[in-house]
C-alpha positions in Angstrom: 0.0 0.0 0.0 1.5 3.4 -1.0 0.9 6.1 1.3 1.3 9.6 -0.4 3.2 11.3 2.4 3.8 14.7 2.1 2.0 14.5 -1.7 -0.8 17.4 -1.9 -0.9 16.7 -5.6 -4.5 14.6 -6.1 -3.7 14.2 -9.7 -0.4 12.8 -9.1 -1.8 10.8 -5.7 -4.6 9.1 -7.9 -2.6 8.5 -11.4 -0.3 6.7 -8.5 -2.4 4.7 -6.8 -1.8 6.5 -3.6 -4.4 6.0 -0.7 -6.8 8.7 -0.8 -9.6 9.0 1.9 -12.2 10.1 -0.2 -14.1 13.5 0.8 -15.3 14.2 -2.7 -19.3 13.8 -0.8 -18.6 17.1 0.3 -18.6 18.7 -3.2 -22.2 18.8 -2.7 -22.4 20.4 0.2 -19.6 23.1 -0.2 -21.3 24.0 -3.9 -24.6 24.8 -1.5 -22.9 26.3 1.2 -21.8 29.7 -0.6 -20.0 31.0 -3.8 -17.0 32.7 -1.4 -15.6 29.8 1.0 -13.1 30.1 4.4 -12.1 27.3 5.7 -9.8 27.3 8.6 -7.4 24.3 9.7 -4.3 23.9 11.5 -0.9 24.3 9.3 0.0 20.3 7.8 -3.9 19.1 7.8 -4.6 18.6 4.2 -5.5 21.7 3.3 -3.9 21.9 0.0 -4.8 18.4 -1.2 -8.0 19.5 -0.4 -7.8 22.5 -2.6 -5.9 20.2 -6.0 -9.1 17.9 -5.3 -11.4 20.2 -5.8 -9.5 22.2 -8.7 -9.3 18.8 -10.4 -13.0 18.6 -10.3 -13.4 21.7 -11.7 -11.1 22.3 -14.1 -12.2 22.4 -18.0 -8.9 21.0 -18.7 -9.2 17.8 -16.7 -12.5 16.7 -18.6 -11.4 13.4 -20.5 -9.4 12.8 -17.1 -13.0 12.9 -15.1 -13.4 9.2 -14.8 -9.5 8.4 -14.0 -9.6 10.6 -11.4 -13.3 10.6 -9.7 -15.1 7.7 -11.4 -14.0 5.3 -8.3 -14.8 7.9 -5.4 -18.3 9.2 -4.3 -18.6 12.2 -6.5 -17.7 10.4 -9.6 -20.9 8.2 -9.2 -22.9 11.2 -8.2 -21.6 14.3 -10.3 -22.9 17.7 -10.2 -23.6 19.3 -13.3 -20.8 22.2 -12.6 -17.9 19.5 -13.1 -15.2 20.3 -15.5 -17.1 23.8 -16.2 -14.3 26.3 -14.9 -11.1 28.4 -15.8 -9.2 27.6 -12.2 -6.5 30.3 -10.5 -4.9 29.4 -7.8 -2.9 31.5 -5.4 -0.7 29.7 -2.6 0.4 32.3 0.1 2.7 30.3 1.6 5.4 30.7 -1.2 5.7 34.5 -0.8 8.7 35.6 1.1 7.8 37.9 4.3 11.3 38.8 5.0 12.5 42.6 4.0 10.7 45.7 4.4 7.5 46.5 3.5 7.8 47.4 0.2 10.1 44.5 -0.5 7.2 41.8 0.6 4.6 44.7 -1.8 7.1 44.2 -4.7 7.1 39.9 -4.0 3.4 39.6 -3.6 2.8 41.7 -7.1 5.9 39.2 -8.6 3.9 35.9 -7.4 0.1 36.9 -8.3 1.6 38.2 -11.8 3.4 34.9 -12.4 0.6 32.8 -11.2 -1.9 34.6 -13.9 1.2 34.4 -16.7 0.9 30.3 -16.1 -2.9 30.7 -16.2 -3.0 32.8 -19.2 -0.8 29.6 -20.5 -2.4 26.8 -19.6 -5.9 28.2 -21.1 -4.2 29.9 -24.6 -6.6 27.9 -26.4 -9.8 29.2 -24.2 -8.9 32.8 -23.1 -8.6 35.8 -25.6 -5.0 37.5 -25.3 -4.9 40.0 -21.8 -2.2 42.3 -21.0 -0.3 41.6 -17.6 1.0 44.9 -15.9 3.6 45.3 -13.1 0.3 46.4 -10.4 -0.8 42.6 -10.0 -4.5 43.8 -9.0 -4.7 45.3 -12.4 -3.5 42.4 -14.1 -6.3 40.2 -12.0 -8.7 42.7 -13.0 -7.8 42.1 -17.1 -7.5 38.4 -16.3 -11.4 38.4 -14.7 -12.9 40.8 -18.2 -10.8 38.0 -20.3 -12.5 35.2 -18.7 -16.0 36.3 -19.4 -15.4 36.4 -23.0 -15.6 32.7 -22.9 -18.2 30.1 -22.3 -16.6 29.4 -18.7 -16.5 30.9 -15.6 -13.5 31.4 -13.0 -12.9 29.7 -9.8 -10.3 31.6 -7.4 -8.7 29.1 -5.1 -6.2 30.6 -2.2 -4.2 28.2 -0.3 -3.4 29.7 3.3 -4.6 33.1 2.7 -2.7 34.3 5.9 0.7 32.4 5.8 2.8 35.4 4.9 1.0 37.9 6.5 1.3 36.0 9.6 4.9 35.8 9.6 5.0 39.4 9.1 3.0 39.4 12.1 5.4 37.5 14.3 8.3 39.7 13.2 6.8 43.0 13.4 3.6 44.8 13.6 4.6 47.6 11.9 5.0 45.8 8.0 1.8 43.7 9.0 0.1 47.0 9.5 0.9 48.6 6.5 0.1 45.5 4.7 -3.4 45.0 6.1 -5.5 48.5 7.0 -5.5 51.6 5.2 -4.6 50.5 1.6 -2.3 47.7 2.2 -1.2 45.5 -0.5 -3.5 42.8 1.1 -6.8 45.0 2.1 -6.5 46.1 -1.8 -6.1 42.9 -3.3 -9.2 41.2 -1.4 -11.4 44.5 -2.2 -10.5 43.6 -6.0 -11.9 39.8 -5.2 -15.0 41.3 -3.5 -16.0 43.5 -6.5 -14.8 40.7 -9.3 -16.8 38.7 -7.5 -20.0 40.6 -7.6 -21.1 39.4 -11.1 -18.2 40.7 -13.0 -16.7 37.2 -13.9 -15.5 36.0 -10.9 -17.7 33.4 -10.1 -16.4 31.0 -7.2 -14.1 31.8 -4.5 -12.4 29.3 -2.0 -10.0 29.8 0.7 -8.0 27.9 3.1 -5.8 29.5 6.4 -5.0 28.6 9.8 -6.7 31.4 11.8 -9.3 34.5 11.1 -6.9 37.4 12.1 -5.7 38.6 9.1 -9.2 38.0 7.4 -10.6 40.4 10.2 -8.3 43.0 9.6 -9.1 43.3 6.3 -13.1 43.1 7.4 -13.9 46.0 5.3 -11.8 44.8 2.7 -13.3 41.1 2.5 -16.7 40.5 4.2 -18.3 38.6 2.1 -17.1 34.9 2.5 -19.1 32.2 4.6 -16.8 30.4 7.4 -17.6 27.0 7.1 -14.5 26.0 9.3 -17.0 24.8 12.5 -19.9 23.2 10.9 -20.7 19.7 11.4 -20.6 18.3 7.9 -16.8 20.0 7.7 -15.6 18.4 10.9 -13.7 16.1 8.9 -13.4 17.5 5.4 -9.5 17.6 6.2 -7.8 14.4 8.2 -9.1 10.7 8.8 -11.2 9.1 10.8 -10.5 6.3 13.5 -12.3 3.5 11.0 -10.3 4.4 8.5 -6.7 4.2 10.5 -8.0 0.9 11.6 -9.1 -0.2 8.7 -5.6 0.9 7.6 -3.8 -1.0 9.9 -5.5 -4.2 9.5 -4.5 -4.7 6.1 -1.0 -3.3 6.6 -1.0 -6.2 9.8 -2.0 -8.4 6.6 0.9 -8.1 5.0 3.4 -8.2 8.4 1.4 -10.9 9.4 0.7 -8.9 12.5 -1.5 -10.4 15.2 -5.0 -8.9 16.2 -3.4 -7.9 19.4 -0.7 -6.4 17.3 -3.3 -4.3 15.6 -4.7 -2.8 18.3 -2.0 -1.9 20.2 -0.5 -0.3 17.2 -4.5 1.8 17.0 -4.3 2.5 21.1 -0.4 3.9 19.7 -1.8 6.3 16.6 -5.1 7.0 18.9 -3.0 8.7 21.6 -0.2 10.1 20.1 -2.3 11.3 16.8 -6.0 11.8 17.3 -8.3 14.2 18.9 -9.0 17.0 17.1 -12.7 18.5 17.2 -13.2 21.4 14.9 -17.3 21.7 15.5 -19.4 22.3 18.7 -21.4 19.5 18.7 -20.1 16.5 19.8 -18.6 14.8 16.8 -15.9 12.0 16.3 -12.3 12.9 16.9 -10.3 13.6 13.9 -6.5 12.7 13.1 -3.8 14.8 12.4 -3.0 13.8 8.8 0.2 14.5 8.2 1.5 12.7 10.9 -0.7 10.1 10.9 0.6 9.3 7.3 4.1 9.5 8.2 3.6 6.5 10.9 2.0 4.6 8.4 4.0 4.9 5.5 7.1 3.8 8.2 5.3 1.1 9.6 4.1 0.1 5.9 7.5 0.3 5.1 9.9 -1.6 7.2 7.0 -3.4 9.3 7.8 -1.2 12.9 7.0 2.0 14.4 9.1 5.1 13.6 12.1 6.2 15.9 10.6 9.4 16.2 7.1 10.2 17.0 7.1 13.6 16.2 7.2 14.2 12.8 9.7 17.6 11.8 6.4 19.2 9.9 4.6 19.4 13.3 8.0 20.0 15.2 7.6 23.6 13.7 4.4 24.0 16.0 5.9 24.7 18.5 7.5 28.3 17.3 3.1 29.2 17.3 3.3 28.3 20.9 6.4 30.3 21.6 4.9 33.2 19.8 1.3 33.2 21.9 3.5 32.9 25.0 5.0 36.4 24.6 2.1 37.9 24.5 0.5 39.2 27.2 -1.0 37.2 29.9 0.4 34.6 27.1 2.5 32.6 29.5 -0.5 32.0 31.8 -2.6 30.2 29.0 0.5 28.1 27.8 1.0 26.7 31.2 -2.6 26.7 32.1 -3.2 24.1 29.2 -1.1 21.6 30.8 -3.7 21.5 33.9 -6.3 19.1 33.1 -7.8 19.5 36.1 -9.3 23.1 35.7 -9.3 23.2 31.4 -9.5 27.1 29.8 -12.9 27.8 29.6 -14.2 29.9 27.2 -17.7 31.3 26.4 -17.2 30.5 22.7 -14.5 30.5 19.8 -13.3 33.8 19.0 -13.7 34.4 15.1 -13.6 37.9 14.5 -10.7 39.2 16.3 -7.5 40.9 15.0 -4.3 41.7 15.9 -4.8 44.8 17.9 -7.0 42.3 20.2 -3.9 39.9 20.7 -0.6 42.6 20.8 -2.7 44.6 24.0 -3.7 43.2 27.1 -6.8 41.4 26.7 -10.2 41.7 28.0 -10.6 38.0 28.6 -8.1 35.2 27.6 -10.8 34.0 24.6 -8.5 35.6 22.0 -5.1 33.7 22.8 -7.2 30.2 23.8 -8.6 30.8 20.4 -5.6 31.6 18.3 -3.9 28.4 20.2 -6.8 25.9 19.2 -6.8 27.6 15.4 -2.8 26.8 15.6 -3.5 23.2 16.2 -2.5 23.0 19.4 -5.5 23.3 21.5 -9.3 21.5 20.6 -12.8 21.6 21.4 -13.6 19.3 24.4 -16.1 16.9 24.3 -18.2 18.7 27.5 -19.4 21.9 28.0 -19.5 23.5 31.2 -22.9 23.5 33.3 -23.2 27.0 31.8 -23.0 25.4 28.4 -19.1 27.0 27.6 -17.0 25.2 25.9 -13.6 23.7 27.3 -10.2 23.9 25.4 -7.9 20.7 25.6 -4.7 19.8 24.3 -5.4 17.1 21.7 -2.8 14.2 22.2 0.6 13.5 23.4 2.3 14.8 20.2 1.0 17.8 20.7 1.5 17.7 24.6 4.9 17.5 23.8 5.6 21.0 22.3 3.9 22.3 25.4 6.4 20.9 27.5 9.4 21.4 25.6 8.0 25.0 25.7 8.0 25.5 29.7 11.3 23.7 29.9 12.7 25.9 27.7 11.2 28.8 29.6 12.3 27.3 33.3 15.7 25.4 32.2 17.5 27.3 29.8 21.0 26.2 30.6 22.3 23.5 29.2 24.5 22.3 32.3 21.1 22.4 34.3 19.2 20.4 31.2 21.7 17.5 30.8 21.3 17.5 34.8 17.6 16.7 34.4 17.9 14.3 32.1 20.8 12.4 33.6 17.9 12.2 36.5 15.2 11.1 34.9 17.3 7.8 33.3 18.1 7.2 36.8 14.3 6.8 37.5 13.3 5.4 34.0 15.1 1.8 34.5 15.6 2.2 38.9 12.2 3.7 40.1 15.4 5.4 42.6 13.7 9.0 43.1 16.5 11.0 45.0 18.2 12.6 42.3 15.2 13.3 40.4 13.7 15.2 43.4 17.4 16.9 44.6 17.5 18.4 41.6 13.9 19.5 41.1 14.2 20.6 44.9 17.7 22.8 44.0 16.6 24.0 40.7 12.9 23.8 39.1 11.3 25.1 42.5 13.3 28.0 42.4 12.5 29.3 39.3 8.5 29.6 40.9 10.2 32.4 42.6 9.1 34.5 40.0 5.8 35.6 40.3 5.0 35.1 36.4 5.4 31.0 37.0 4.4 30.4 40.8 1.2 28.1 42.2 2.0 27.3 45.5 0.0 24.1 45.2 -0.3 20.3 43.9 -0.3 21.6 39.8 3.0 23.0 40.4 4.7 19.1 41.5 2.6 17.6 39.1 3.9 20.0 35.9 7.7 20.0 37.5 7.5 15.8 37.3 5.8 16.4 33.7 8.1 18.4 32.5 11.1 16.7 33.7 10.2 13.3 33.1 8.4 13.7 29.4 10.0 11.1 27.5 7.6 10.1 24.3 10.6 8.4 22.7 10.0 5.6 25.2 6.9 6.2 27.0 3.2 6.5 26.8 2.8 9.5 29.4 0.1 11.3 30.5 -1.1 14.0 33.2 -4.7 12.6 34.9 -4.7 9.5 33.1 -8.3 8.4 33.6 -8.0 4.9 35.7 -10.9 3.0 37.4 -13.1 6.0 37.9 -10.0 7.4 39.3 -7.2 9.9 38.1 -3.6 9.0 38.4 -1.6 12.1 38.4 1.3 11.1 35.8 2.0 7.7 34.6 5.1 6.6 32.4 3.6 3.4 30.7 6.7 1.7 28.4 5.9 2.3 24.7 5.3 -1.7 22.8 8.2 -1.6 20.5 10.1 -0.1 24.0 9.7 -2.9 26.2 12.7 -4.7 25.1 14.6 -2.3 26.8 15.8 -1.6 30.6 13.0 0.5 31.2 9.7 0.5 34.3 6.3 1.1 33.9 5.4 4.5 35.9 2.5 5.3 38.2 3.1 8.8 40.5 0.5 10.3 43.1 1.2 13.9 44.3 0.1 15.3 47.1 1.0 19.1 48.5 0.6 20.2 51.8 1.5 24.2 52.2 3.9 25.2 55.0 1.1 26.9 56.9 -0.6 23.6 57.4 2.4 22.3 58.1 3.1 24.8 60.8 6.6 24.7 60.0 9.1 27.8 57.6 10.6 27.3 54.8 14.2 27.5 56.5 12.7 25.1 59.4 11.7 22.8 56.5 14.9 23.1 54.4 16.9 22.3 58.2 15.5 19.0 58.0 16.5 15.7 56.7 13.9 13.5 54.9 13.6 10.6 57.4 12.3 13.7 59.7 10.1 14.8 57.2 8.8 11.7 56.7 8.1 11.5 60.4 5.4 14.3 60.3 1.5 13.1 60.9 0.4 15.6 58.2 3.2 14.2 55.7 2.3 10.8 56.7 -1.4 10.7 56.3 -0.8 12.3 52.8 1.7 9.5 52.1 -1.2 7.0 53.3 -4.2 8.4 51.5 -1.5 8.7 47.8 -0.2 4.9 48.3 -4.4 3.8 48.9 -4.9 5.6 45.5 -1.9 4.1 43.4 -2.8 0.7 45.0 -6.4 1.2 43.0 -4.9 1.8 39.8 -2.2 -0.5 39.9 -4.6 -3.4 39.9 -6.9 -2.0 37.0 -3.4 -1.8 35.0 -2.0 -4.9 36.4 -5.6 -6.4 34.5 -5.3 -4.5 31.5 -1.7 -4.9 31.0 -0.9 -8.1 32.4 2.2 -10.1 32.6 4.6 -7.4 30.1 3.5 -4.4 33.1 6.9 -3.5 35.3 5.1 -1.1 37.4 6.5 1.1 40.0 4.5 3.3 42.1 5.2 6.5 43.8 3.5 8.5 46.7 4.9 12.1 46.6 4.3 14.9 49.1 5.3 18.7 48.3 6.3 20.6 51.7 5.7 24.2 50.0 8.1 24.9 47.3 11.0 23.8 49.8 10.9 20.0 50.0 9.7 16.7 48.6 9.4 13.4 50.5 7.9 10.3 48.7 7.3 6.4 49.6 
């Protein structure tokens, strides 16, 4: 089975006999939706195969190539009558460079929307009358549209991430993105041009695909005429694959390893976690899988038969810059770290989706704008409950994804490399010994002291459970998770080995935190600091803690011991927090 990995192409993926998880039902729906189209979706989600799909169906050129290409999928047995009836131009943001000045990134978006109507004007010599191009690109759109209605076919505008450039401008200054997007910016002039082509002057579809609303909101006046179909129902999975399909996926690549049933679905449990969860609608649909990565496990375990080496695919590894970005924002920070907290999720009273960047670069009224931007990045989802006040919750969507959260807070809290190689000489102490002293001396000398700035510090339980989190993330070799939903219970962090890991040194994981503040305790900080662990240990408060963690963990270690079985190497841990001073554990 070929898996067209990194192939947005759907003329090349079909010619090639490339899977393809057919969404060509939705033609239907997206021709009665609206004439002008947004449709929002995290950066690597199929976006752009989406957009060559629908292009192929379109295009007058690809008519004796209608069967080939759409006679085995849905809309091939159930055509509309609009197939193969348009001139197509497509625009792809992404490609223009938003480094320079201002008028450096004008001159480069004139140069790529002039060479994208030159290969138009091309490709449809035979159909378009002769049009001259001039150096102002809108005017050369404009003599492209009058052209186009001198024929028997109308013209379909497809633009792939709309706000790719513009949002790297953003990032680097807000000065260029300014000029660029009020007033009479390059951008803000370019979709007025669309808006009046498209008001029965020839310019008779328009669809386009981004990551977030910002820059469309900027340029309201500009623009406000498409239909955002991003959060409707019927859309949730226009873009990525559903669990049947990855399981129906795996079976037949298990076929051809001769991989067991068990095999199978440990390999799902695998993809499900590290992979799935996405919602982009409010009602309470099935969770989505990220693509991209999605295809790069399978095509590897297609391939050579075993999981990758490296979960994390480098498309997504560039994620994590977005997340960096929201956290210098203001009040940024707090939403980053609050999204590692699944007890108390970021609420919010519903998606922000008309909000610019004057909302994000200025304190904030409510933290809506940055939960929002975050969840249009990719990195945060719907949840699947709503508050009692019917809001909605924001959750990270998978361990993948987890991941850039934490390398995001260890950057922020462990910069130095001495202190970093510390950590992790630490946490391979624990990984194969269960041996918790130098995990906790160093999290005790150097991560609780960091919380001594006011920006980072909760003097309670979150702040041991995101210190172990953060120290101990290890996806390479475990399955790890904060609140992992045991027995009707919660464990606070467990470190279950990876399959394809367990032929290695390495211990299952179960830790329950506890915190008890130095007030309770009736006891300093210095007082505390003065004495030795076995003391500690002695206290009544620290011991009944200890007792009511190790009841807990003796819960879930027999619901994993059952689930698990015989392979499980499982090593529990009971850990009290004295303050930000100490830690004692049993």
């Amino acid at each position: 089975m070929k898996f067209p990995y990194a192939i947005s192409n759907f003329y090349k993926l079909i010619e090639n006999n490339y899977f393809y998880a057919d969404r060509t039902d939705a033609i239907t729906h997206l021709e009665q939706a609206a004439d002008q189209i947004l449709f929002l979706r995290p950066r690597r989600f199929g976006k752009s195969l989406l957009l060559s799909m629908l292009e192929n169906y379109y295009d007058v050129l690809h008519k004796d190539d209608f069967q080939k290409l759409f006679g085995h999928l849905h809309i091939g047995k159930n055509p509309t009558p609009s197939h193969n009836q348009y001139l197509i131009l497509h625009w792809d943001f992404s490609v223009v460079d938003p480094n320079g000045s201002s008028q450096e990134i004008h001159d480069a978006l004139h140069r790529y929307i002039n060479a994208c109507i030159r290969v138009m004007k091309n490709r449809y010599a035979d159909l378009l009358p002769d049009f001259p191009l001039d150096d102002d690109a809108v005017i050369s759109f404009y003599n492209l549209v009058a052209a186009s209605q001198q024929t028997p076919h109308k013209l379909y505008l497809f633009i792939d991430e709309y706000d790719n450039f513009a949002n790297e401008v953003m990032t680097q200054g807000k000065k260029r993105y300014t000029e660029l997007v009020y007033g009479e910016g390059l951008l803000k002039t370019l979709f007025k041009s669309i808006k009046t082509a498209a008001t029965g002057q020839g310019l008779d579809r328009v669809f386009i695909t981004g990551v977030s609303p910002v820059v469309m909101s900027d340029m309201t006046s500009g623009y406000n005429v498409s239909e955002n179909i991003s959060l409707l129902a019927e859309y949730q999975d226009l873009c990525g694959f559903r669990e049947t399909e990855i399981q129906s996926l795996l079976e037949k690549i298990g076929q051809e390893w001769d991989f067991s049933v068990e095999k199978v679905q440990e390999t799902l449990m695998m993809m499900r976690t590290f992979y799935n969860g996405y919602r982009f609608g409010n009602e309470n649909q099935q969770k989505i899988y990220n693509p991209t990565l999605a295809l790069y496990f399978l095509k590897y375990l297609s391939h050579y038969g075993k999981y990758p080496p490296t979960i994390l695919d480098d498309n997504l590894a560039m994620d994590r810059n977005r997340i960096q970005y929201i956290a210098r924002l203001p009040h940024g920070q707090e939403v980053i770290t609050n999204a590692l907290n699944p007890d108390n999720p970021i609420i919010i009273t519903e998606l922000a989706n008309r909000f610019g960047v004057e909302d994000m670069l200025h304190i904030p009224r409510d933290h809506s704008f940055l939960a929002s931007l975050l969840y249009y990045f990719g990195v945060l989802t719907l949840g699947e409950e709503k508050t009692a006040l019917g809001k909605s919750t924001l959750q990270i969507p998978n361990l993948v994804i987890r991941r850039l959260y934490v390398e995001r807070l260890k950057d922020a809290l462990l910069p130095e490399y001495k202190e970093r190689e510390q950590m992790e000489q630490a946490a391979e102490v624990f990984y194969g010994t269960a041996n918790l002293d130098p995990l906790c001396d160093f999290i005790e000398q150097r991560y609780f002291k960091v919380f001594d700035n006011r920006d980072y510090r909760w003097s309670n339980e979150l702040v041991v459970k995101t210190a172990f989190l953060v120290t101990l993330f290890a996806d390479t070799f475990y399955i790890m998770d904060s609140e992992t939903a045991i027995d009707k219970g919660y464990a606070d962090l467990s470190l279950i080995v990876r399959p394809d890991m367990r032929q290695y040194a390495l211990l299952d994981h179960l830790l329950e935190f506890k915190y008890i503040s130095l007030k309770d305790l009736g006891l300093s900080g210095e007082q505390v600091r003065e004495q030795s662990r076995e003391e500690l240990l002695a206290l009544p408060l620290v011991k009944k803690q200890l007792a009511d963690a190790g009841e807990q963990l003796g819960r879930y270690r027999e619901t994993l011991e059952r689930v698990y079985g015989e392979k499980l190497r499982l090593h529990t841990r009971a850990v009290v927090a004295l303050g930000l001073e100490r830690l004692v554990w049993a």
